[in-house]
C-alpha positions in Angstrom: 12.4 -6.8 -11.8 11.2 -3.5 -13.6 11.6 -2.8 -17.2 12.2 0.0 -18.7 8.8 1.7 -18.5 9.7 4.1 -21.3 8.6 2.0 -23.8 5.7 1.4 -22.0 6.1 -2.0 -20.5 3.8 -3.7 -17.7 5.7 -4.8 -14.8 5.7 -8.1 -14.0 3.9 -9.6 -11.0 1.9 -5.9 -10.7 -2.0 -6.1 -9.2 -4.4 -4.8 -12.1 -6.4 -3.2 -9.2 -3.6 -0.9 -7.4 -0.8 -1.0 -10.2 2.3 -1.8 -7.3 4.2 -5.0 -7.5 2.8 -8.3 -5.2 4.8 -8.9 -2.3 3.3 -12.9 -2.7 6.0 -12.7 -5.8 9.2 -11.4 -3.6 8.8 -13.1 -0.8 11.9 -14.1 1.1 13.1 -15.8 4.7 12.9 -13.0 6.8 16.8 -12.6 7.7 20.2 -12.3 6.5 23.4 -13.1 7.4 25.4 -9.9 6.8 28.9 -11.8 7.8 28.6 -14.1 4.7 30.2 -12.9 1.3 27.0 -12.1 -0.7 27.9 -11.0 -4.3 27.8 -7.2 -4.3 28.6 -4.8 -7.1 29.7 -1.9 -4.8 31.6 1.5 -6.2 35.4 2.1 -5.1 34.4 5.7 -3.1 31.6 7.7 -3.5 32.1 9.7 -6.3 31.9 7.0 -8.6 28.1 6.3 -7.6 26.2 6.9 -10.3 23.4 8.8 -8.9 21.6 10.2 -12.2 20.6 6.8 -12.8 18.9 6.1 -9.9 17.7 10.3 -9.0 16.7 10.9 -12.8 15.7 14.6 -11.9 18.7 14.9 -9.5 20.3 18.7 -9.4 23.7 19.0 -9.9 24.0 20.0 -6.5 21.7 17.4 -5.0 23.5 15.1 -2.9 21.3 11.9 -0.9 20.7 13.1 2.1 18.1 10.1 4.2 19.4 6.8 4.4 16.7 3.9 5.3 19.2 1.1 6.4 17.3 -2.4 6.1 14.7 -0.5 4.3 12.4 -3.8 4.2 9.3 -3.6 1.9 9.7 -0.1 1.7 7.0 1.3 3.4 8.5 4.2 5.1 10.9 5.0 2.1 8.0 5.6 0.1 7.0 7.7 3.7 10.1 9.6 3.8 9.7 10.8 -0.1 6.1 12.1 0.4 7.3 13.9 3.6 10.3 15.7 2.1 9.9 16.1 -1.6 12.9 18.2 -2.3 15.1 15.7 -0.6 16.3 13.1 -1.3 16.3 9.0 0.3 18.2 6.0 -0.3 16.7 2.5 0.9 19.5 -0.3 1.4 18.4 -3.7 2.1 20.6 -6.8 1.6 17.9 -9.6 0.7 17.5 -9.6 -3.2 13.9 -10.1 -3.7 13.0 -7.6 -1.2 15.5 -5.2 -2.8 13.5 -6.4 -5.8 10.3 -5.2 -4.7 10.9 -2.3 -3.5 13.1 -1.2 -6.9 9.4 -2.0 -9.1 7.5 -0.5 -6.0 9.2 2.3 -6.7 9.1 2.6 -10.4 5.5 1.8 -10.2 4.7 4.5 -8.3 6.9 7.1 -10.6 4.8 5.7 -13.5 1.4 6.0 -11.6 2.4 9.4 -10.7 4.4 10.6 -14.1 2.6 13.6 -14.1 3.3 15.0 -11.4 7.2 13.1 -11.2 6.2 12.4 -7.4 8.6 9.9 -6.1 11.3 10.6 -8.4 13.2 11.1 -4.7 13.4 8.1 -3.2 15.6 5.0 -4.7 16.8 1.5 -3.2 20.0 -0.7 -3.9 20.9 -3.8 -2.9 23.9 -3.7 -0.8 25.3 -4.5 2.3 25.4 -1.7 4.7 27.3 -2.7 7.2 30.4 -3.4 5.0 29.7 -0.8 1.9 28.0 2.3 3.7 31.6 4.5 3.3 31.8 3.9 -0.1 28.6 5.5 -1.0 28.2 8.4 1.2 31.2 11.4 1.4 31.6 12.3 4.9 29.3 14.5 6.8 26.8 14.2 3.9 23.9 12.0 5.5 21.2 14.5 7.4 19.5 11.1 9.0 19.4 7.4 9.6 17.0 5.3 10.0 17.3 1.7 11.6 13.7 0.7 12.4 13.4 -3.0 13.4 16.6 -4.3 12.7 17.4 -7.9 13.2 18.1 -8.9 17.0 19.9 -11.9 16.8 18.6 -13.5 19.8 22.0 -15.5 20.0 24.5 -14.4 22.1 27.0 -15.5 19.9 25.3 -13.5 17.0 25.4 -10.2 18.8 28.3 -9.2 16.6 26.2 -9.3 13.5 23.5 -7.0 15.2 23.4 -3.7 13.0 24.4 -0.9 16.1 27.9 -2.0 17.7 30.8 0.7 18.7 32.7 -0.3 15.5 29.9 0.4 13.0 28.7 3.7 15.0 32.1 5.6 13.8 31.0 4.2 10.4 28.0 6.4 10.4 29.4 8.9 12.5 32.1 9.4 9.8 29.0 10.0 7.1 26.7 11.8 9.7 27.3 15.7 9.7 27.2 17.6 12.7 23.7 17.7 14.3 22.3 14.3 12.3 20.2 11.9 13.5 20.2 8.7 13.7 16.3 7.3 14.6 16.2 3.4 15.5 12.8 1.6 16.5 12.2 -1.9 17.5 10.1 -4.3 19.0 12.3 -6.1 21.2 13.2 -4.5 24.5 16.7 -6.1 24.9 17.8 -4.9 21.2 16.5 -1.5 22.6 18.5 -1.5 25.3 21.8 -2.6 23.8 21.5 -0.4 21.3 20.9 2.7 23.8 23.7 1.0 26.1 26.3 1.5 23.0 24.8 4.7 21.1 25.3 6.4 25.2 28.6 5.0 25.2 29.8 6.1 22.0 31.3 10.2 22.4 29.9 11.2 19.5 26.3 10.7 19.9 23.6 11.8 22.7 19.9 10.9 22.7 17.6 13.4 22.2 14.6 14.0 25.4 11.1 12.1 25.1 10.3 16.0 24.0 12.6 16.7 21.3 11.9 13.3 20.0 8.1 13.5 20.4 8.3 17.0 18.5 10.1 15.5 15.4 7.3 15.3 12.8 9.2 12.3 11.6 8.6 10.2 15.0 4.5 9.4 14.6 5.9 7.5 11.4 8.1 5.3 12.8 5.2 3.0 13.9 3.2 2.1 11.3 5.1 3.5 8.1 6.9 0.6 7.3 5.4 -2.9 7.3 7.2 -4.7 10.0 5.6 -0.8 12.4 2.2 -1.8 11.1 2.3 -5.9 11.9 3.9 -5.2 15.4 0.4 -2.5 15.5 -1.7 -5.5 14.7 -0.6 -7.8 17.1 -0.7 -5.0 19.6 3.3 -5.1 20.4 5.8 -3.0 21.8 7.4 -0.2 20.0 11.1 1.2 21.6 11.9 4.2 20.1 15.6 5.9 20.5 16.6 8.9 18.5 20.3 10.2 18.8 22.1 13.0 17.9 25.4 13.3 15.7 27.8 15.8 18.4 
């Protein structure tokens, strides 16, 4: 993990060529159960996140608006904050050295760019989001979602720990406003289709048209942004992109 870089500190297991954290030092198996009782320090309801400590510039007014669920590596975190500077992203990802990672990727990057405070917008905790999401966000305060290659759990008998199910959509529904969206991108084909089978079936959300979603500025990084996009690039995969709509 990170120290406190205002007593100028290196981080630890941080490339002397590109000052960012190794991901040779946080590696970790590549799923989750999110059933099992991991240990969690989780706030009671959302006002008693405290923000400030993981915004440091946040306006009193500021509320987290993107949410990265299963952010990974971080990739298209980092993505989302260089796209939309004046808002502002939360990456939650349940494995604790990739949490790791992307907590000193982050502060890295904030002390790399400490004069111009880039990246003071984006932040990740390690939670899990399909138990904890309500007691972060109020409702009606997340703009967008992402889930971009989520685990599949090829098992039919692990389908009920797959991240999109009817129970868990009124979840983000509830913290969704009105005219949100929710963007989900994988490389398996049968996790695309159940998660288009339930997200059609749910009432409150409709998918947007091949045009709305191809005029979204945001779709183009969905491929590659992230780094589970840019190995399913390399091998020359399949990409299934659905973007829905919060009615």
């Amino acid at each position: 993990m990170v120290t406190n870089s205002q007593e100028g500190e290196t981080l630890p297991a941080t490339s002397s060529v590109t000052g960012l954290p190794q991901k040779r030092f946080y590696r970790q198996r590549a799923h989750s159960n999110p059933i099992a009782d991991h240990s969690f320090d989780y706030p009671a309801r959302p006002e008693d996140v405290d923000w400030r400590s993981l915004y440091p510039n946040i306006g009193s007014e500021q509320q987290v608006e993107f949410a990265d669920i299963g952010c990974g590596y971080g990739g298209f975190l980092v993505t989302l904050g260089e796209m939309f500077p004046d808002k502002l992203a939360i990456g939650m990802e349940i494995r604790v050295k990739v949490s790791d990672y992307v907590i000193d990727r982050i502060a890295a990057l904030r002390m790399k760019n400490a004069e111009t405070s880039a990246y003071q917008n984006i932040a990740c905790i390690r939670t899990n989001a399909m138990k904890y999401l309500p007691n972060y966000f109020q409702k009606s305060q997340l703009e967008k979602m992402f889930f971009l290659y989520p685990d599949p759990h090829f098992k039919r008998a692990k389908h009920k720990w797959r991240i999109i199910n009817q129970a868990l959509l009124s979840e983000y529904a509830y913290v969704l406003r009105s005219g949100g969206l929710v963007y989900t991108m994988t490389d398996v084909e049968d996790l695309h289709k159940w998660i288009v089978s339930h997200m059609t079936q749910h009432p409150l959300y409709e998918r947007l048209t091949d045009e709305e979603a191809n005029a979204d500025p945001i779709t183009p990084k969905l491929y590659q942004s992230s780094e589970e996009g840019a190995k399913v690039v390399r091998n020359k995969g399949d990409h299934f992109l659905a973007i829905f709509r919060r009615i």
